[in-house]
C-alpha positions as CSV (number, residue, x, y, z in Angstrom):
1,X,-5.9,-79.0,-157.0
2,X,-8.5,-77.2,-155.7
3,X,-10.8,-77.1,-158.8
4,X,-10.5,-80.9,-159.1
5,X,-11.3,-81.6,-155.4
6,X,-14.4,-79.0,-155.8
7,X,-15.6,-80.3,-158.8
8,X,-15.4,-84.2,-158.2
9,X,-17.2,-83.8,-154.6
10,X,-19.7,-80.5,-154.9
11,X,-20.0,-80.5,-159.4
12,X,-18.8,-77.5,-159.3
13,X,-15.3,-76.1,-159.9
14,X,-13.5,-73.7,-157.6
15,X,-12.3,-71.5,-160.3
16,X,-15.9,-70.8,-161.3
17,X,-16.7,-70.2,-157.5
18,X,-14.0,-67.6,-157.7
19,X,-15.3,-65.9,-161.2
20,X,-19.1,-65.9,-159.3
21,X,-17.1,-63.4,-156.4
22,X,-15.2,-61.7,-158.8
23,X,-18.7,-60.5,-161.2
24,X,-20.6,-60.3,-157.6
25,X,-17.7,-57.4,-156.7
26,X,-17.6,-55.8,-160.2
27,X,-21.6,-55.4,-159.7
28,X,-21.1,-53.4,-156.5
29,X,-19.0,-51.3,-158.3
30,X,-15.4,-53.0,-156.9
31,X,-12.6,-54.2,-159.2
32,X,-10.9,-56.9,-156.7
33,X,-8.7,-59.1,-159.0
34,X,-8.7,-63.2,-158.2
35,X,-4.6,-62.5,-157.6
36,X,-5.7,-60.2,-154.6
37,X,-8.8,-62.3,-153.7
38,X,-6.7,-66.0,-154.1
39,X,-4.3,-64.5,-152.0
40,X,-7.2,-63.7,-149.3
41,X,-8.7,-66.9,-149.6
42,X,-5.5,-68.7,-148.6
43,X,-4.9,-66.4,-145.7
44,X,-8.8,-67.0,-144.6
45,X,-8.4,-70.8,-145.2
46,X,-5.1,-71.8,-144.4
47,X,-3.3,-68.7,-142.3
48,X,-0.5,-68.5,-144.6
49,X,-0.7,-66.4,-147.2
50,X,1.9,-67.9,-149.7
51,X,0.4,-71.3,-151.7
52,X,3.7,-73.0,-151.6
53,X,3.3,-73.1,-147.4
54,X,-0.3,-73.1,-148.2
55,X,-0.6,-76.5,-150.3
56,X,-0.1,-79.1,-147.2
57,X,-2.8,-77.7,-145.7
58,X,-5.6,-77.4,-148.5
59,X,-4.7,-80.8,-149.8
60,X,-6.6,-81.8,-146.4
61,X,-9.4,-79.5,-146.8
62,X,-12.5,-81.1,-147.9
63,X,-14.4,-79.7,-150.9
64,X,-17.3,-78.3,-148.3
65,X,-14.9,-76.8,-146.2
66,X,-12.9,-75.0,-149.1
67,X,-16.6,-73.6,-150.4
68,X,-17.1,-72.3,-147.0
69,X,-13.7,-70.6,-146.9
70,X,-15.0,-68.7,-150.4
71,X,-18.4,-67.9,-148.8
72,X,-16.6,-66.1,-145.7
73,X,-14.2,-64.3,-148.4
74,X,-17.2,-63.4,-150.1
75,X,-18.7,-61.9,-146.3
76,X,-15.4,-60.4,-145.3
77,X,-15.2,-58.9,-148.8
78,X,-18.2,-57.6,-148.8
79,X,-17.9,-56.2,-145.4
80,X,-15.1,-54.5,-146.2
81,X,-16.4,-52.8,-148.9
82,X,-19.5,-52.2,-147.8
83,X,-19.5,-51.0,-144.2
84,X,-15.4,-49.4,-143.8
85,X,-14.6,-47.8,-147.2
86,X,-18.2,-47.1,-148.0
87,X,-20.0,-46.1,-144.8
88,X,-17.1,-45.2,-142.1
89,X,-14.3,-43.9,-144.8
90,X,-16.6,-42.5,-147.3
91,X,-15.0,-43.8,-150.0
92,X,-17.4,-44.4,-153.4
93,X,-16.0,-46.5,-156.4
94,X,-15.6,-43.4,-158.4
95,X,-13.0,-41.9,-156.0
96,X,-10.6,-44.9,-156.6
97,X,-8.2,-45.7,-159.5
């Protein structure tokens, strides 16, 4: 659903969107699967973090809007890892699992 609405309006699927956030996490050292980061994406998109309650409302979403909601998982994400595990927790990839 959302790959075909991605694709037909920006060229570009939203699958591959995805794999672009999952390499830009692997090459700051974070492995964040696309389960966990789907997951976040409908919570960030939709406020409801199961697809099935989700669906209503990003059949409605355009294909701008649902890039936008990647690009502020991608900011979030990165803030995350960046500013509170790194810088206020102290926490380094190599600590973690």
């Amino acid at each position: 659903m959302l790959t075909g609405k991605t694709r037909k309006e920006l060229g570009v699927s939203f699958r591959n969107m995805l794999s672009e956030l999952v390499s830009k996490l692997d090459e700051m050292g974070w492995d964040i699967g696309e389960g966990v980061l789907m997951r976040t994406f409908l919570v960030i998109s939709t406020g409801e973090p199961r697809f099935s309650k989700a669906r209503k409302i990003l059949n409605e979403l355009s294909a701008s809007k649902i890039k936008g909601y990647l690009e502020d998982l991608h900011d979030v994400l990165t803030y995350a890892v960046d500013r509170i595990l790194k810088r206020e927790l102290n926490i380094k990839e190599t600590f973690l699992p």
